[in-house]
N, C-alpha and C positions, 0 to 999 in steps of 0.2 A: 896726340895729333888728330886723334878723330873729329876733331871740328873741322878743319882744311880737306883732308880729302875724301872722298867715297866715291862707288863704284857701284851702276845702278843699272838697271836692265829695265827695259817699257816693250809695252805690245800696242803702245796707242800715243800719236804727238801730241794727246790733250796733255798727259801727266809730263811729257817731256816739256814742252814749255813752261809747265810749272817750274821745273827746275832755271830756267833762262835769267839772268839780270843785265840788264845792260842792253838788251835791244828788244823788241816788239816782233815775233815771226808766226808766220802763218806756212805747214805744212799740207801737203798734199800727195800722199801715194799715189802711184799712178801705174804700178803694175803687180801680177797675181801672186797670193800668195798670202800666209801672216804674215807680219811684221816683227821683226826683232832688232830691238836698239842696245845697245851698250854704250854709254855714257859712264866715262872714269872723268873725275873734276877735281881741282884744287883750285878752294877758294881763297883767299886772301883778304879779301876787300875792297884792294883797287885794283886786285889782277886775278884775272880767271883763266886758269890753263885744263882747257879740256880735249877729253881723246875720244872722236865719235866714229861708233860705229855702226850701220845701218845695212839692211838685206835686200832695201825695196829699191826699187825708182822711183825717187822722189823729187819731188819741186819745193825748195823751200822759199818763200818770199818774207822779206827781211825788210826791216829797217833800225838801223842803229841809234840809239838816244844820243842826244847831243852830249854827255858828260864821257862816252866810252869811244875806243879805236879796238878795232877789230885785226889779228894778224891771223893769217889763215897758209899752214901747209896742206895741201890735196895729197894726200896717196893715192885715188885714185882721178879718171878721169873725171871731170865733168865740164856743164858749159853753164860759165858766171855772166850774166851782161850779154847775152849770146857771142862772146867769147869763148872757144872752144877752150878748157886748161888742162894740158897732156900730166899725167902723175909729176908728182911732185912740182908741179909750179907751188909758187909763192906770191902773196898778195897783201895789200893793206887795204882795208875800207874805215873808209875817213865818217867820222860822228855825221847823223843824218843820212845817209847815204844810203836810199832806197835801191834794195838789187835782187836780184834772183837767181839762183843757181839750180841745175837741174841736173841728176845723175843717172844714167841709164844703165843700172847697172848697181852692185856690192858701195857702198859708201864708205869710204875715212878719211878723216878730215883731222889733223889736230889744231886745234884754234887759240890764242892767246889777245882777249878782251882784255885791257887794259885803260882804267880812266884816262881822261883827256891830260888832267893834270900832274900827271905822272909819268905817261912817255916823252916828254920834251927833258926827263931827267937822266934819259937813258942814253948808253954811247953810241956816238954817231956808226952810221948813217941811221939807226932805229930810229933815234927820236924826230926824223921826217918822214916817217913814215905816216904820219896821221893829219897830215896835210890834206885837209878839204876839198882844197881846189882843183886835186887831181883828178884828170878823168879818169874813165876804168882801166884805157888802156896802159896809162901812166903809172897806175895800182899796182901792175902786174912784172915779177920779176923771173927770171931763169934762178933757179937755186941748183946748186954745188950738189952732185950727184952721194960724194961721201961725206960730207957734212948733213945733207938730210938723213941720209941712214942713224948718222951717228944720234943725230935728233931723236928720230924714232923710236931707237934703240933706248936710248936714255928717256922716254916718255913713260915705256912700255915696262923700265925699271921701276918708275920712280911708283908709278901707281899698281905694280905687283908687291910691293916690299911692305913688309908690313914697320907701322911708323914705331918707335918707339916714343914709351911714355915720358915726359921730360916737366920741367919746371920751366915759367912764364919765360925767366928768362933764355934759356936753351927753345924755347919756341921761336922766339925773336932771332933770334941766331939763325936757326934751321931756314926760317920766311927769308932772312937775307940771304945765306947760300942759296939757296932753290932760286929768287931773282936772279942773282950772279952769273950762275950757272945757264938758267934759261936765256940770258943775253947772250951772252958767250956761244950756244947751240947755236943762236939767230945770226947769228955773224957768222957761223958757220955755214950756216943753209944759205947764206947768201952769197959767199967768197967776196968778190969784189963787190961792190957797187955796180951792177949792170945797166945801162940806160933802159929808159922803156921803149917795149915794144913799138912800133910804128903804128901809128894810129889806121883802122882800117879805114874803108872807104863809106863817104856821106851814104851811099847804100843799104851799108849795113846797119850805121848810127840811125838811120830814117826805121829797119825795121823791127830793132830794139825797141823802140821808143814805141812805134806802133802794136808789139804785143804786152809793152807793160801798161798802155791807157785800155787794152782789152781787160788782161789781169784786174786791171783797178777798176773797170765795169762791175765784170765777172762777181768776184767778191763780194758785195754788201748785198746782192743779190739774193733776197730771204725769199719774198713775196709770191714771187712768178717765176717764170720759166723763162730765162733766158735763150734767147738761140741766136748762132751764128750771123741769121742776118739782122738781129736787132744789133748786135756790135756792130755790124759793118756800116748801121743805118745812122747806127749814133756817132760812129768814129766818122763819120763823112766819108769811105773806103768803099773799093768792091768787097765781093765775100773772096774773091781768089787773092788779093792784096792781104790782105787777112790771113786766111789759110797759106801763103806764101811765108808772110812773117811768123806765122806759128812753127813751120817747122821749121825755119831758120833758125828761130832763136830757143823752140822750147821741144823742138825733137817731136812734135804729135801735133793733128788737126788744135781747131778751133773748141771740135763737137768734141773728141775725146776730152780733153781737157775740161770742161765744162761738166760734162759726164762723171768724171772723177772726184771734182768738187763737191758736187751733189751727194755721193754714195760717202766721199770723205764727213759731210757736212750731218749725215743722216748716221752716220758710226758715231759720230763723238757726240751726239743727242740719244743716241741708247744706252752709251757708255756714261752717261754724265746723271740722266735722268732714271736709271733705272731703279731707282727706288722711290718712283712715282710711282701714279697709274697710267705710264706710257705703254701703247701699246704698238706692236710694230706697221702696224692698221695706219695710225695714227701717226706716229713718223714721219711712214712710208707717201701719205698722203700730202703732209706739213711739208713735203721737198717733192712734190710735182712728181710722186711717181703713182701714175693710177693704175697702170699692171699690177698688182702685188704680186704676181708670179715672176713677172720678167723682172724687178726689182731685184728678188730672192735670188735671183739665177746673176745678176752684174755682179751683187752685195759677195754672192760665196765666189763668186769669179775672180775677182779683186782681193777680197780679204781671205778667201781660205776657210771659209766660217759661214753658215747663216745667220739674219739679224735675229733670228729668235734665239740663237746660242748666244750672241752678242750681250742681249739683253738680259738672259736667263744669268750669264756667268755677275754681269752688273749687279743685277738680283744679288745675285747670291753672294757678293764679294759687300755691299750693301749691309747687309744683314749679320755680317760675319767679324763689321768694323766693331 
């Protein structure tokens, strides 16, 4: 069974996206501290049921490939869509479905990707779950207090146990119970069919929408030094409409967020190149920070670490492949 599941720890979202299929995401820490991920997965092929768990506050931005459907239980809180989602909500994101979710605070999430063309197989009400056309609020379901347990429960089994070794066809067997069984959990976490939430008000939709055309500024943003009021200059906004929509939908300024990206941006160029001749000099400068003191002083604030330990361990994990 060792091909379907494993259970993998990261200090850095460059290697954890590595592990990702099925959608395109873009990570950003955003409060002090190392980082420690634990990611348990079982893969299948058209189904990925993974158990995540994260220490930071982080902002993940996503987008789904058009072949996959996303089913997501939160154990803890977070805010999806600037949706706020209290633990244990339940959600679907439908293929393409560009979104954001942001945790303030200890992360876990169990997620169950599944292709497009294989949830319309599954018993109702799942196999509508990966309907397009729903909005966020439409996504979002109340789940059954003791049927998520039970989910959990049985998540946290299935990827402590160790598999036993079997023949092709007792693998085939095992892949159809473990489906069986995780629909059956999902019909649980759901009890009934609940309608969806009530759609909030045009306010809110208006300031969604305005911090994810900041975000998608923000991002491709190598060259120069972004600041708050060239977003607000290019979005046609005030800078307080702006900073309004930031904390609404992403819990922090404009500038902090911006700031985090950068220090994100300039970690995974130490961690990725350090078996160049990068030097933290040179980073440091390559992402608009011309303090190199004040840099050193964000870089350990944030990550827990100096860039030069950053680099040095890169170094030396480099060398050691």
């Amino acid at each position: 069974m060792e091909q379907y599941v494993t259970r993998k720890r990261f200090s850095d979202f460059g290697q954890y996206r590595e592990e990702l299929r099925g959608w395109d995401t873009e990570a950003v820490q955003v409060s002090r501290g190392p980082l420690s991920m634990q990611v348990d997965s079982l893969d299948v092929g058209d189904l990925i049921l993974m158990h995540l768990k994260i220490n930071r506050d982080t902002i993940f931005k996503s987008a789904r490939d058009s072949g996959w459907c996303t089913l997501i239980v939160h154990m803890t809180p977070k805010r999806w869509c600037g949706i706020d989602l209290p633990p244990g909500s339940f959600h679907a994101i439908a293929p393409r479905r560009e979104t954001n979710v942001v945790s303030r605070g200890d992360w876990e999430s169990i997620n169950i990707t599944v292709r497009r063309d294989t949830l319309p197989t599954w018993e109702a009400p799942l196999c509508d779950l990966g309907d397009r056309d729903r909005t966020p609020e439409e996504s979002i379901f109340d789940s059954d207090p003791g049927g998520r347990e039970r989910f959990r429960h049985w998540v946290g089994a299935l990827f402590s146990a160790a598999m036993p070794a079997c023949t092709e066809d007792d693998s085939a067997m095992w892949v159809a119970a473990i489906r069986g069984r995780l629909q059956r959990y999902l019909l649980a976490v759901m009890g009934h069919r609940p309608g969806p939430r009530p759609v909030s008000s045009v306010h809110r939709v208006a300031r969604y929408d305005l911090a994810l055309a900041a975000l998608r500024m923000i991002q491709p943003e190598a060259e120069r030094r972004i600041t708050v009021s060239d977003l607000a200059q290019g979005l046609g906004v005030s800078a307080r409409a702006l900073e309004y929509a930031f904390s609404s939908v992403i819990g922090m300024s404009p500038a902090q967020y911006i700031l985090a990206e950068r220090l994100n941006k300039a970690r995974n160029r130490l961690m990725t190149f350090g078996s160049s001749g990068e030097t933290v000099t040179t980073v440091a400068f390559d992402h608009q920070f011309e303090n190199l003191s004040r840099f050193a002083q964000q870089y350990a604030r944030l990550f827990g670490e100096r860039p030069s330990d950053t680099l040095r361990m890169a170094r030396s994990a480099f060398s050691n492949a």
